[in-house]
C-alpha positions as CSV (number, residue, x, y, z in Angstrom):
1,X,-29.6,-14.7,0.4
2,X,-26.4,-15.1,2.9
3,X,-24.6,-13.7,-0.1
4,X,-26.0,-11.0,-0.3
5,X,-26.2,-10.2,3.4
6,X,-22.1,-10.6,3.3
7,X,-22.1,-7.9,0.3
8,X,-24.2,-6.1,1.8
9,X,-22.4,-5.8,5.0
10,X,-19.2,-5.3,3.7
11,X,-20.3,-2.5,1.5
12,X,-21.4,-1.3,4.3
13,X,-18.2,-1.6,6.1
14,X,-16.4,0.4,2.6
15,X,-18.5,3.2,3.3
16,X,-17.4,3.5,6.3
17,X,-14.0,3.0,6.1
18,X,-14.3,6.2,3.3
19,X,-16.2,7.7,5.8
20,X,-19.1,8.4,3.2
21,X,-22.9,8.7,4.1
22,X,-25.4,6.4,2.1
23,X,-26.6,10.2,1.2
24,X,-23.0,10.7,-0.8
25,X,-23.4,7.3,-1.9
26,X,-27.0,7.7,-3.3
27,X,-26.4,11.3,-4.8
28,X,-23.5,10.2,-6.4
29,X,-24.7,7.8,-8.1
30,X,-28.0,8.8,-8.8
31,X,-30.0,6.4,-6.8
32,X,-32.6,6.8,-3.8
33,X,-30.8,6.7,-0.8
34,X,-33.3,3.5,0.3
35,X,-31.4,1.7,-2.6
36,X,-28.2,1.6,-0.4
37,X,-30.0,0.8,2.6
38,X,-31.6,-2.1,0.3
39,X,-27.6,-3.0,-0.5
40,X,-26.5,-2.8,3.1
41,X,-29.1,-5.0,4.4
42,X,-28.8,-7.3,1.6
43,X,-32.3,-7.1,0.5
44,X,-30.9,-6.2,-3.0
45,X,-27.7,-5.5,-4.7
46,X,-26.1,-3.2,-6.6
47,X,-26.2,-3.6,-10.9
48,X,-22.5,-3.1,-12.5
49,X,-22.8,0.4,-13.5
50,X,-23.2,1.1,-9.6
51,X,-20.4,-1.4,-8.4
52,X,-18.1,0.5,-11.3
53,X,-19.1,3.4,-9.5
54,X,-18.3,2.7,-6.3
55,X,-14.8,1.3,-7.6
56,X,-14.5,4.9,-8.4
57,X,-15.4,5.9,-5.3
58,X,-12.8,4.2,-3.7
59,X,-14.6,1.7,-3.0
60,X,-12.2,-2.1,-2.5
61,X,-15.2,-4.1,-4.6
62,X,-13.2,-7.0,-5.0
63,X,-13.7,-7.0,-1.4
64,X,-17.2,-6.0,-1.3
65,X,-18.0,-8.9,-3.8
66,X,-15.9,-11.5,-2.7
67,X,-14.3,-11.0,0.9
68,X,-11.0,-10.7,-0.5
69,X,-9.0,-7.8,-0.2
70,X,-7.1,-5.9,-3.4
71,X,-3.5,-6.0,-2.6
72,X,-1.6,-3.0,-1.6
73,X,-0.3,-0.8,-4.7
74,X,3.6,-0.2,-4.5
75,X,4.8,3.0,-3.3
76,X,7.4,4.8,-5.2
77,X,10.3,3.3,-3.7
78,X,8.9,-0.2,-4.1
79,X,8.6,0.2,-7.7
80,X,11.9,1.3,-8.3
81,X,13.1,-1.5,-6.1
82,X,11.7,-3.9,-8.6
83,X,12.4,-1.9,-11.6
84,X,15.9,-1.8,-10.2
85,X,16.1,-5.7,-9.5
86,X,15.0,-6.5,-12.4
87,X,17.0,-5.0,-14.6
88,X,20.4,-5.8,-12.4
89,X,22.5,-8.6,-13.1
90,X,22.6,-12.1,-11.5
91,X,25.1,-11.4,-8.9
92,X,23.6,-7.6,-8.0
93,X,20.2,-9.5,-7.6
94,X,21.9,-12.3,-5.3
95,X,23.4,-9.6,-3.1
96,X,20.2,-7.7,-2.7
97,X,18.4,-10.5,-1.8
98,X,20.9,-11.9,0.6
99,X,21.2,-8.0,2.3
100,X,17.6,-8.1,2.7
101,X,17.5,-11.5,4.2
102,X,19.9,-10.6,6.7
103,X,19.1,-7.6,7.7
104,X,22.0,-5.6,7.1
105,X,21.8,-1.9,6.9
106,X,22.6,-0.5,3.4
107,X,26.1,0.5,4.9
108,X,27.1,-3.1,5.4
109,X,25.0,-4.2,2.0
110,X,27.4,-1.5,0.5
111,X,30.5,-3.0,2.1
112,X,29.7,-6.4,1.1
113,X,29.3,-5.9,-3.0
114,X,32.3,-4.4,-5.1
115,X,31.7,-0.7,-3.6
116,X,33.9,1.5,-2.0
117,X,32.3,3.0,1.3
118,X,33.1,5.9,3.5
119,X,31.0,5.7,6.6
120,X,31.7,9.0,9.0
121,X,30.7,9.0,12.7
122,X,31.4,11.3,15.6
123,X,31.2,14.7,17.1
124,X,29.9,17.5,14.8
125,X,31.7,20.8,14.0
126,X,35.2,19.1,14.4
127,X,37.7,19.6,12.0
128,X,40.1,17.0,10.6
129,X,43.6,18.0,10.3
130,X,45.3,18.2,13.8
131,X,44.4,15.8,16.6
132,X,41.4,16.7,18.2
133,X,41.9,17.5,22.0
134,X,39.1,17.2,24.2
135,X,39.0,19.0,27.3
């Protein structure tokens, strides 16, 4: 029974992070709305075809089942990180990590490998060429 109480309130809480009503819930998929009052309160639970469902929903159920949370999905940019790691040689990899590691801003992780960087700071609309007098 204390299972199902913690499913029940952490559905609960899923719902409300989607910010669906037991009504959406129930409509959706096709049961009486008491059925998800039943699963909130943990006086019954859910069959597979509904958790399924609810996965579809949005709804974390490795969470809802077990407590623990689904990890993040990587973003764009962290899957070409990796993609980009992985297929790199020994020495790229061991520069990447150390940049990371110590913070260094990809200017300096630039500086640091085999690359030739031009980094350009000052007053806009100037032009090279002559000294620049200020007045």
């Amino acid at each position: 029974m204390q299972k199902r109480l913690q499913i029940g309130a952490r559905l609960k809480e899923e719902r409300t992070r989607l910010r669906l009503s037991q009504s959406e819930i129930a409509d959706s998929l096709g049961v009486s709305r008491r059925s998800v009052i039943d699963w909130e309160k943990g006086g019954a639970t859910p069959n597979a075809e509904n958790i399924s469902d609810l996965y579809d929903f949005g709804v974390d159920v490795l969470y809802t089942l077990t407590g623990r949370r689904e990890p993040e999905p990587f973003s764009t940019e962290e899957k070409l990180l990796v993609e980009r790691y992985r297929a790199a040689d020994e020495a790229t990899r061991y520069r990447i990590l150390s940049s990371l590691l110590e913070g260094k801003t990809a200017a300096q992780a630039a500086t640091d490998s085999n690359q030739v960087t031009q980094v350009v700071t000052g007053m806009a609309g100037q032009v090279a060429g002559r000294d620049i007098k200020n007045k």
